[in-house]
MISEFI-212592 format. One record per atom (N, C-alpha, C): residue in one letter; x, y, z. Coordinates in steps of 0.05 Angstrom, whole numbers, padded with zeros to 5 digits, always signed. Atoms other than C-alpha are relative to their C-alpha. Last residue first. Layout:
aXYZ/...
//
This chain:
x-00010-00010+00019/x-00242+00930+00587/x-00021+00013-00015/x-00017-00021-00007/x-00248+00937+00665/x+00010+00017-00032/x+00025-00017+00009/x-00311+00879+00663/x+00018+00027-00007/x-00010-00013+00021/x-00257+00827+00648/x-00009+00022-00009/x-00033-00005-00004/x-00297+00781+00687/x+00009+00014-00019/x-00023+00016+00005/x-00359+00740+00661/x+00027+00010+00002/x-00016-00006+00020/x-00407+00773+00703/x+00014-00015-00020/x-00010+00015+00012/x-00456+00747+00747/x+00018+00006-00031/x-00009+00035-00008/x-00479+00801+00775/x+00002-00017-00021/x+00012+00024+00001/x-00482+00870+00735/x+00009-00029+00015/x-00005+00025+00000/x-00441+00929+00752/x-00002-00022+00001/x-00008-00003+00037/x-00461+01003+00736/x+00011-00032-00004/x+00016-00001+00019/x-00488+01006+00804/x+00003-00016-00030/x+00010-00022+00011/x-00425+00997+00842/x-00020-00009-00026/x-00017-00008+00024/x-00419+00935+00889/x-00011+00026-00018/x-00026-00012-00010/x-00439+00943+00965/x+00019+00001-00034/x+00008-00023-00009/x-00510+00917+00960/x+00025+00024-00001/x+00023-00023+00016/x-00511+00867+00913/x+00000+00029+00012/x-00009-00014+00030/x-00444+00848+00944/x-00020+00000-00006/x-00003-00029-00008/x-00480+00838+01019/x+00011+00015-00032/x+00027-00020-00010/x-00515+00771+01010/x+00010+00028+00000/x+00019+00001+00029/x-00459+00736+00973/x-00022+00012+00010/x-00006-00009+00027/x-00406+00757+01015/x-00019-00003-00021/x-00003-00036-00004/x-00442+00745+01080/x+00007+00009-00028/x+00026-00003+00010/x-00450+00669+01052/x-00008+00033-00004/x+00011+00000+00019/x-00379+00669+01056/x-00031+00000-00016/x-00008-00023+00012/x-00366+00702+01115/x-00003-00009-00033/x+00008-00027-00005/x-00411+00644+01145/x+00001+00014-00009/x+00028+00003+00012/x-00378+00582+01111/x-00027+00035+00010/x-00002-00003+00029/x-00314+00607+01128/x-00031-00002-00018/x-00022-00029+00003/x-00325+00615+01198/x-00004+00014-00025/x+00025-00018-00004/x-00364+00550+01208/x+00001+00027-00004/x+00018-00007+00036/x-00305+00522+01177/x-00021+00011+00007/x+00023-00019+00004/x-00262+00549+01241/x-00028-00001-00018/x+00012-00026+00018/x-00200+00516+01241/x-00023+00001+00002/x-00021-00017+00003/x-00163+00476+01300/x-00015+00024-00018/x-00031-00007+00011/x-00182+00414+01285/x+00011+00017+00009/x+00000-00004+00026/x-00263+00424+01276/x+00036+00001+00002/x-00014-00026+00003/x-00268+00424+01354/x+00016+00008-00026/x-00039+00004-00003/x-00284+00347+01350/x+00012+00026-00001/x-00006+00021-00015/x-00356+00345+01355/x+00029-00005+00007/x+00026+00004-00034/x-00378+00353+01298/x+00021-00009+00025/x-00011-00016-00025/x-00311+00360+01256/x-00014-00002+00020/x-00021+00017-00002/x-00337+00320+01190/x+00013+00004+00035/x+00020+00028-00014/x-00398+00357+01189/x+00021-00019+00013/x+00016-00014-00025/x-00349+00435+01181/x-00019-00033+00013/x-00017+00003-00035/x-00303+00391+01139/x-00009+00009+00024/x+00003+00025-00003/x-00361+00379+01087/x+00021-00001+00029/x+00018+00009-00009/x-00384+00445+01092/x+00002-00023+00010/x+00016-00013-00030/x-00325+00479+01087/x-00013-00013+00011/x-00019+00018-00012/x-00301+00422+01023/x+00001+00013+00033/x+00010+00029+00000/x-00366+00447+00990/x+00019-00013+00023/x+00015-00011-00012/x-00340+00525+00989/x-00017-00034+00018/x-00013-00015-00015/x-00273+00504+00956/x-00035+00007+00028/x-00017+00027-00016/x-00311+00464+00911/x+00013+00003+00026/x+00009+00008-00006/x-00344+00534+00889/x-00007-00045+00008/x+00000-00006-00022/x-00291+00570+00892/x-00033-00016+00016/x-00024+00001-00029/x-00257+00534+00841/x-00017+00007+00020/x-00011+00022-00005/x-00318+00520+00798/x+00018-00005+00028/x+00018+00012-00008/x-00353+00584+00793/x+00004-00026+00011/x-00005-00006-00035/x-00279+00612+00785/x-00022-00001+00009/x+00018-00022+00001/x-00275+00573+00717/x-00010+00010+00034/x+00028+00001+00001/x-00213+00534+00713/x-00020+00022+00007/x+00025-00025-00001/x-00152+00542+00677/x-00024-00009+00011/x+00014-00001+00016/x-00094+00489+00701/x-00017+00019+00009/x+00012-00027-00006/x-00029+00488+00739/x-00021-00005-00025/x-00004-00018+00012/x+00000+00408+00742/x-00021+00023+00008/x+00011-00025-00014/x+00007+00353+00788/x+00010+00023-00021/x+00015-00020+00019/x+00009+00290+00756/x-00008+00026+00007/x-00019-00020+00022/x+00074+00270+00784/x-00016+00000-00018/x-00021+00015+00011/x+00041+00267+00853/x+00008+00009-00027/x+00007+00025-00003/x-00027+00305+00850/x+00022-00020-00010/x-00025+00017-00017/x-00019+00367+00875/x-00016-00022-00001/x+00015+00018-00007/x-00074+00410+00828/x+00025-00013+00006/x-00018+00028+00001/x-00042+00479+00819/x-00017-00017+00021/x-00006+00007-00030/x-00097+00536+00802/x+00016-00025-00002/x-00017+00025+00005/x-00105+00579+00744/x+00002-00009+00024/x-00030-00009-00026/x-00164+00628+00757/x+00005-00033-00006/x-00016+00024+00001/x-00220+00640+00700/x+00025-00003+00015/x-00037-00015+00007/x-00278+00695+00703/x+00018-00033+00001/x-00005+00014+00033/x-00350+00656+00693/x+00033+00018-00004/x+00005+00029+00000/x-00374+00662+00768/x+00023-00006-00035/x-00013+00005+00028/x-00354+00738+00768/x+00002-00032-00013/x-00003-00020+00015/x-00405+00768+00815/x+00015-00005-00026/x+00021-00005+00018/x-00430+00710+00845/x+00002+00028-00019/x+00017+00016+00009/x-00369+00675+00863/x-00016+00006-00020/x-00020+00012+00027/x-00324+00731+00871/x-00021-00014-00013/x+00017-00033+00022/x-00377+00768+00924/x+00009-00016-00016/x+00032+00010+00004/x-00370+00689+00964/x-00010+00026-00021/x+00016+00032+00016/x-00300+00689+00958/x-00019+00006-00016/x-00019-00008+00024/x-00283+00760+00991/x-00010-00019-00024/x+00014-00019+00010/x-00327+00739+01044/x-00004+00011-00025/x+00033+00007+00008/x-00294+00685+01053/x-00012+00014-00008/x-00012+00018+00031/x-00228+00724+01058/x-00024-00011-00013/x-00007-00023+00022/x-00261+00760+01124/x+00002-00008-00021/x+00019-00012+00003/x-00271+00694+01149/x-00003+00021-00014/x+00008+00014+00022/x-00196+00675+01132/x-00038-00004+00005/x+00028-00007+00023/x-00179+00728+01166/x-00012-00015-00023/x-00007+00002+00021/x-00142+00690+01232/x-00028+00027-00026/x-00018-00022+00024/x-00156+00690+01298/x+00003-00008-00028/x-00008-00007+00032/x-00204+00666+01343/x+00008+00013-00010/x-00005-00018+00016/x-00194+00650+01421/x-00001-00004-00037/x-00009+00005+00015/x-00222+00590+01458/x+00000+00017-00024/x-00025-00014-00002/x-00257+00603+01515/x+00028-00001-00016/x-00028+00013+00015/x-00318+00574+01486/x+00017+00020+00008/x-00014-00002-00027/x-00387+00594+01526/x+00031-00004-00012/x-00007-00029-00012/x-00415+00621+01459/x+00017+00005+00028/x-00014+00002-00028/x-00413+00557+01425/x+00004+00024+00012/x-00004+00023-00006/x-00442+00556+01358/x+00007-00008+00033/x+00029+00013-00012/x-00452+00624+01361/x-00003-00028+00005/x+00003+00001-00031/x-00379+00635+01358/x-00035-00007+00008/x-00010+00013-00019/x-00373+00609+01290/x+00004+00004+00029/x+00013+00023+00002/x-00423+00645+01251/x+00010-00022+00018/x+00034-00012-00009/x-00419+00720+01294/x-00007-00038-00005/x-00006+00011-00030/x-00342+00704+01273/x-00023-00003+00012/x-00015+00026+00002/x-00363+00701+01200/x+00008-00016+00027/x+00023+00024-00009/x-00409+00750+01215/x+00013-00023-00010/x+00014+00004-00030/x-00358+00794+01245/x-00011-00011-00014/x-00018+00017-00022/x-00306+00781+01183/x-00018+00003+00022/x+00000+00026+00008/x-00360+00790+01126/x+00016-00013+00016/x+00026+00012+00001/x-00375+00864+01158/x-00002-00026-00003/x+00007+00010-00033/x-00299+00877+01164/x-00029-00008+00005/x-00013+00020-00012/x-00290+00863+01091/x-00003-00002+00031/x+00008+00028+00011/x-00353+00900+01062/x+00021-00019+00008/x+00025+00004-00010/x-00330+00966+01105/x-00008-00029-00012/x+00013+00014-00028/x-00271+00954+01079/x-00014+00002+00017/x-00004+00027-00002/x-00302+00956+01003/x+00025-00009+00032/x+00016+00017-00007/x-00333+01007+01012/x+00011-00026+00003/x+00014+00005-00036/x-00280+01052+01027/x-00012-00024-00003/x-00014+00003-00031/x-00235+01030+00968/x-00021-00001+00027/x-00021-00019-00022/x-00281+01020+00918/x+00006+00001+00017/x+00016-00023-00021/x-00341+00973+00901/x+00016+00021+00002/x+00041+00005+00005/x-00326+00927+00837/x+00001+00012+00019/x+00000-00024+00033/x-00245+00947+00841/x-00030+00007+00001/x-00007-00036-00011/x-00243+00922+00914/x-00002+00022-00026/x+00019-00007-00015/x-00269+00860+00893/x+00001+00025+00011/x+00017+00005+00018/x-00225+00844+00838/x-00029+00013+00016/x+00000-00028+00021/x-00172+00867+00876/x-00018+00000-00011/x+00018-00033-00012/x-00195+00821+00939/x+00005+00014-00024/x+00036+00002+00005/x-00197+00744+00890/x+00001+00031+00013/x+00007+00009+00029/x-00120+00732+00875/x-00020+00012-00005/x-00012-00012+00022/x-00093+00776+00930/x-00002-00010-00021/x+00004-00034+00001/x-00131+00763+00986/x+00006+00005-00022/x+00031-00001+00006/x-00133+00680+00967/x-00007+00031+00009/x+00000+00001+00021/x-00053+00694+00975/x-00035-00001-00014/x+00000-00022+00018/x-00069+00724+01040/x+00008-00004-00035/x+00013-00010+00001/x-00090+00663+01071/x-00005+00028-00016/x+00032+00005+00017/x-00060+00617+01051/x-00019+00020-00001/x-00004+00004+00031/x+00006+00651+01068/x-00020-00002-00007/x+00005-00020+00013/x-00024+00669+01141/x+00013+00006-00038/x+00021-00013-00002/x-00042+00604+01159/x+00004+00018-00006/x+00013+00005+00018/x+00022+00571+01134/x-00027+00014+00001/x-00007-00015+00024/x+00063+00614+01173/x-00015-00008-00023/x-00024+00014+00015/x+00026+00602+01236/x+00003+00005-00029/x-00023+00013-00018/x-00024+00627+01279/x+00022-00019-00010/x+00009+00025+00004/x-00060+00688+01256/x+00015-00024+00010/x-00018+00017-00009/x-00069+00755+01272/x-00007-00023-00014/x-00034-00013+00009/x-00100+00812+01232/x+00016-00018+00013/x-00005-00009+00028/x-00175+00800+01238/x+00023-00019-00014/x-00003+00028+00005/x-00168+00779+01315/x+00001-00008-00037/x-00034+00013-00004/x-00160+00849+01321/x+00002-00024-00004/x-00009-00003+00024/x-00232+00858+01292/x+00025+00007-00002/x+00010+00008+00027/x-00275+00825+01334/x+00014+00007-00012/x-00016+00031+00007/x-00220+00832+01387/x-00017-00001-00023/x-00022+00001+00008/x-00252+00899+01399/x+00015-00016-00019/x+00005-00003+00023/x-00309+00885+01428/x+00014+00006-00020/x-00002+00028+00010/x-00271+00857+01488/x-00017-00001-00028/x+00022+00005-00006/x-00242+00930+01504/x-00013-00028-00021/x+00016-00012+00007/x-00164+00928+01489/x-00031-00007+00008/x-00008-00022+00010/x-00105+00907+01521/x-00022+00017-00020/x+00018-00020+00012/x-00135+00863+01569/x+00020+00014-00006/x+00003+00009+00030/x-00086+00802+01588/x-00015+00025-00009/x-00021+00005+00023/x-00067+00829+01649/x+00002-00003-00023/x-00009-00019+00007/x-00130+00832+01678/x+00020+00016-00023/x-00021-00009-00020/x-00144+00772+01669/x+00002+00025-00005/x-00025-00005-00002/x-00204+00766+01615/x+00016+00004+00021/x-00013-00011+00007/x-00274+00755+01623/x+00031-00006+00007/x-00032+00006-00010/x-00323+00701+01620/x+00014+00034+00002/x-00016+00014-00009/x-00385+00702+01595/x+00017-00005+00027/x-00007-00002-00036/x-00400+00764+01574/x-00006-00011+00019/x+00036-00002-00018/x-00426+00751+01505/x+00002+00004+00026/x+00018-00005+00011/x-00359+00767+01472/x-00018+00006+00010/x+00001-00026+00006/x-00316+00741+01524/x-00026+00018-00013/x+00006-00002-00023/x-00346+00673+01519/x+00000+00027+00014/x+00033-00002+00007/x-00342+00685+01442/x-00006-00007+00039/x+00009+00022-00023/x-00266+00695+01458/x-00029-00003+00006/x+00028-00004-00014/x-00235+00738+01397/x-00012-00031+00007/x+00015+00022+00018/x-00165+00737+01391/x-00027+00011+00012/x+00018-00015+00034/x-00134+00809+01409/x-00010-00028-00006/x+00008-00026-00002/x-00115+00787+01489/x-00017+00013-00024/x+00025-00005-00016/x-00121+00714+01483/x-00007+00030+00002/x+00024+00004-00001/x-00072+00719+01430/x-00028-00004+00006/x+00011-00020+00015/x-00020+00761+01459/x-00034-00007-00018/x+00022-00023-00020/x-00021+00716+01527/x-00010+00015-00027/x+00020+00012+00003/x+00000+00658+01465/x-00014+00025+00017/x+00024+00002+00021/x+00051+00702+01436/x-00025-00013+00007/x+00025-00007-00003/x+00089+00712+01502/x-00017+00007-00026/x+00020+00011-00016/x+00137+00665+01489/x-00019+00002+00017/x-00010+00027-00011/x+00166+00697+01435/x-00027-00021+00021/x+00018-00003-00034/x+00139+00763+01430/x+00012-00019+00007/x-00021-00011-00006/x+00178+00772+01366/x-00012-00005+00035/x-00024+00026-00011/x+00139+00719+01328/x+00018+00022+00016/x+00002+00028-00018/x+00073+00762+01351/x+00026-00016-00009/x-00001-00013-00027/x+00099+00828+01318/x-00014-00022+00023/x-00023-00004-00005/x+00117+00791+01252/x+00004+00013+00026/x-00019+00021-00003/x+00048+00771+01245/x+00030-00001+00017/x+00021+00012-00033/x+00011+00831+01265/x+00020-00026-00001/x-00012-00019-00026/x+00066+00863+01207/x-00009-00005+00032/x-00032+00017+00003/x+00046+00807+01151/x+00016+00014+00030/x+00008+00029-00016/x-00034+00818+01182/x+00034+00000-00005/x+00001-00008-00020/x-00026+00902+01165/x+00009-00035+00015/x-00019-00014-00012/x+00011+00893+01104/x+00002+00000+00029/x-00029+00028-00008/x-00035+00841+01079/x+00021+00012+00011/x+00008+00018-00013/x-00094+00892+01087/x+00021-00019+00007/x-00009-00013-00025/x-00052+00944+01055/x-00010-00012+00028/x-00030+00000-00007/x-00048+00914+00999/x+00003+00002+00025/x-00017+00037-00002/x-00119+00891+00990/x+00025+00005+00010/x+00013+00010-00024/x-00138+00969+01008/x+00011-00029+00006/x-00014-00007-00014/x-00096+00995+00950/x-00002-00008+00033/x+00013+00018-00022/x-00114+00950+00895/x+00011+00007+00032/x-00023+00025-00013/x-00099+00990+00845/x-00019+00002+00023/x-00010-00007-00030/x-00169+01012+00808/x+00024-00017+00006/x-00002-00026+00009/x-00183+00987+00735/x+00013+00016+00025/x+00017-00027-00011/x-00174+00920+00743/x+00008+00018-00009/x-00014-00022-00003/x-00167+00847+00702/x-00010+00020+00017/x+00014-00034-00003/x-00185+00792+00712/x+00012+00022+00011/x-00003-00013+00026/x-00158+00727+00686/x-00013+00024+00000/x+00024-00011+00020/x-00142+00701+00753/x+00003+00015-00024/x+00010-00023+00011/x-00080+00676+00791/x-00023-00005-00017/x-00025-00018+00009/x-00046+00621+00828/x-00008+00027-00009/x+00009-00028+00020/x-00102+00591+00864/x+00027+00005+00000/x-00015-00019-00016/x-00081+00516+00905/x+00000+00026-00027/x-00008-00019+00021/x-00126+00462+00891/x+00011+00026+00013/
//
């Protein structure tokens, strides 16, 4: 299922979401210009849980910033065009909604928080792993997992690709994101063992639990869990 939009509305613009996708579309566009030094760029800002726990370190060369760091340069990169589409479209269906419920600051403080323990979930797994992480689709999780339990009963259209029955339908964003959350798990068992592909579900599954443990704490008073969305009218 692929999110098109939600039936929720805000009161706040969404000035932090924006500016989040601004920063990754621009990290983006400053790794395809590197050419064929995009991969040194990623070892440098990815984060290297061998690094991390100190491990390993870096070539010289490669250091452009201190290796604590990367937690949250690795944010803002990602590694291909489809990875950062997906990813920021699930910013911009599900962060306004979430950035409305806390406000600007808090709420990135509540996105970089859900991106280290998202990385915190997948680098523990392997701490010797010289094998850089990028992307925010931890972070994003995060994003998710407040959505979930804060607006379970709001409604986001999503296209179902299924040959020439593939159409955009309403479902309930307890539903979507919570299939979405199932299909982590199931690809995170599925992967044992096999360096999950390429992606991270331990990642996702992490920043998403983060998200549901930290929105009680980080949404404003006046704004009951489990909502049904639409709280702005």
């Amino acid at each position: 299922m692929i999110p098109l939009r939600d039936d929720n509305p805000t009161t706040l613009p969404p000035l932090v979401t924006a500016l989040i996708i601004v920063a990754c579309a621009l990290a983006f566009f400053w790794q395809l210009s590197l050419g064929t030094r995009q991969e040194s760029a990623i070892y440098a800002l990815g984060a290297i849980p061998a690094v991390l726990f100190g491990y390993e370190q870096l070539p010289a060369q490669l250091v452009l910033v201190p290796g604590w760091m990367t937690a949250f340069t690795s944010m803002f990169m990602h590694g291909g065009w489809m990875h950062l589409i997906g990813n920021m479209l699930y910013l911009w269906i599900f962060g306004n909604n979430i950035e409305d419920a806390m406000g600007h600051v808090r709420f990135i403080i509540f996105y970089l928080l859900c991106g280290i323990a998202a990385l915190l979930a997948n680098a523990l797994l392997n701490t010797h792993s010289t094998i850089p992480m990028i992307g925010a689709s931890g972070a994003i999780s995060g994003v998710l997992g407040a959505y979930a339990l804060l607006f379970p009963r709001a409604h986001v259209q999503v296209f179902v690709p299924i040959g020439f029955m593939s159409q955009a339908v309403w479902l309930p964003a307890i539903l979507v994101l919570g299939i979405w959350f199932v299909l982590q798990i199931v690809n995170s068992i599925a992967t044992v063992g096999h360096g999950g592909g390429g992606v991270a579900w331990a990642a996702h599954i992490g920043g998403f639990v983060a998200g549901i443990v930290l929105i009680p704490i980080f949404k404003k008073s006046n704004l009951a869990l489990f909502n049904s969305g639409n709280h702005s009218q």
